[in-house]
N, C-alpha and C positions, 0 to 999 in steps of 0.2 A: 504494500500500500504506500501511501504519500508518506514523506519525512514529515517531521513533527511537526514542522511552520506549515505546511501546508494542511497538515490533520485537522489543527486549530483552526486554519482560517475556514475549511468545510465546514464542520463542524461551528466555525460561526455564522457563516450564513444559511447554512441549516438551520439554525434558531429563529434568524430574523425573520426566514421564512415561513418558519409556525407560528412564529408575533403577526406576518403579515396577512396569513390565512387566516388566524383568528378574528383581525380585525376585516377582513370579507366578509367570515360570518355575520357580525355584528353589522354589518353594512346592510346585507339581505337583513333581515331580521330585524332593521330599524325601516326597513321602506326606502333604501335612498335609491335613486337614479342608478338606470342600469348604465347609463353613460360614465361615472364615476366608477361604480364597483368595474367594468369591463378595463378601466383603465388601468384599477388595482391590479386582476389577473392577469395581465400584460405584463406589469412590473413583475409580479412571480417566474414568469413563465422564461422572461431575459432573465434571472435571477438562478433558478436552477439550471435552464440551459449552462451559465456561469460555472457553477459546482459542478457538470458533470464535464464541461471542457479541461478544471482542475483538473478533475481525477482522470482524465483522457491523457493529457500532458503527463502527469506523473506515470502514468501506469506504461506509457512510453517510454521515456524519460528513463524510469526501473528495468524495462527489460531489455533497451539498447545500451544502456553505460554500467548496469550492475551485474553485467556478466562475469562468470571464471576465466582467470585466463586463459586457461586453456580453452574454453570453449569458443567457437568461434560464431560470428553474427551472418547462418547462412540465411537463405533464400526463405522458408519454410518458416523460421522465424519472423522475418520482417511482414510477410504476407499475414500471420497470426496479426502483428500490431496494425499494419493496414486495415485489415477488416473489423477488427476491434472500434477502429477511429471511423471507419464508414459505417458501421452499424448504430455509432453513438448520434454518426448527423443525417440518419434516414428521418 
C-alpha cells in the first residue's frame, strides 16, 4: 500500500468525504434545491476520483521502484500496472 504521508492524506480525505456526504444528507432532508445538493455530489465525486488516482500513483509507484534486485521489470508486469491504471479510469 501507500507510504505513510500518503496513508494519512487518504485516509484524510476519506473523512472529509463522510463530513461531506453527511452534510448531502442533511441537504435532502432539509428541502434544499437540487441545484445546490447536485453541486455538493460533484464536489465528492472530483474528490474521491482524487483518492483513488492517490492510490493509483502509489500502487504504481510500489510495484515499478520496490522491486528485488534481482528481479527484473518484465513485460507481464508492466501490462499488470497498465490495466490496473485503465480499469481505475473506465
Amino acid at each position: 500500500m501507500a507510504n505513510e504521508d500518503s496513508k494519512n492524506d487518504i485516509l484524510s480525505r476519506l473523512k472529509t468525504l463522510k463530513g461531506h456526504i453527511s452534510g448531502i444528507e442533511k441537504m435532502v432532508e432539509s428541502g434544499k434545491n437540487c441545484e445546490d445538493i447536485l453541486i455538493q455530489i460533484s464536489a465528492i465525486k472530483s474528490s474521491i476520483h482524487k483518492v483513488g488516482m492517490i492510490i493509483v500513483e502509489e500502487h504504481a509507484l510500489d510495484c515499478l521502484l520496490n522491486q528485488e534486485p534481482e528481479e527484473c521489470l518484465n513485460k507481464d508486469k508492466v501490462k499488470k500496472i497498465v490495466k490496473t491504471l485503465l480499469n481505475y479510469t473506465k
